[in-house]
N, C-alpha and C positions, 0 to 999 in steps of 0.2 A: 649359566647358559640359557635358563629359560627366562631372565629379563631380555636377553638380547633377541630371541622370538618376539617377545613381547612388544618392543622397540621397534621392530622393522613392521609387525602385523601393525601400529598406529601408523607408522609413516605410511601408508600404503591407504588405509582407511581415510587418514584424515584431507587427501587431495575431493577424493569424493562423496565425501560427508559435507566438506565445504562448499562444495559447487551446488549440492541438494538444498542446502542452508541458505546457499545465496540467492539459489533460483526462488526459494520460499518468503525471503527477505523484498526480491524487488517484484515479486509481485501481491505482497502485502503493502509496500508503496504503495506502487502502482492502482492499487485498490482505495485507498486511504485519497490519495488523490484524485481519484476520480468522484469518489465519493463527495469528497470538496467542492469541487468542481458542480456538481450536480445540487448542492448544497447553495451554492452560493447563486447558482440559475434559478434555482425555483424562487429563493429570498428574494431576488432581481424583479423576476417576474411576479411575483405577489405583488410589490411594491408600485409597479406601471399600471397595474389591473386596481391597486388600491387609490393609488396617484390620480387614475383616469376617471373612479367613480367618484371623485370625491369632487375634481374636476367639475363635472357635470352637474352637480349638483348645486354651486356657488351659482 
């Protein structure tokens, strides 16, 4: 009798353990990606700023 306790207290747990898990998941994306994103602006823009001095100088 006390696995069947045991049974019904996960099923009960595990709807909102998953949704806490998931909200954690897609905003470790969401961070990951942005991070990219910012990652790949700054590289962009070094490259114009480096492009342009170099530019200039020919």
């Amino acid at each position: 009798m006390a696995e069947v306790l045991v049974v019904a207290f996960d099923r009960r747990c595990q709807p909102e353990c998953g949704r806490k898990l998931g909200l954690r998941r897609r905003c470790a994306a969401m961070a990951k990606q942005q991070k990219t994103r910012f990652y790949i602006l700054s590289r962009c823009i070094s490259m114009l700023l480096c492009w342009h001095a170099h530019n200039l100088s020919d």
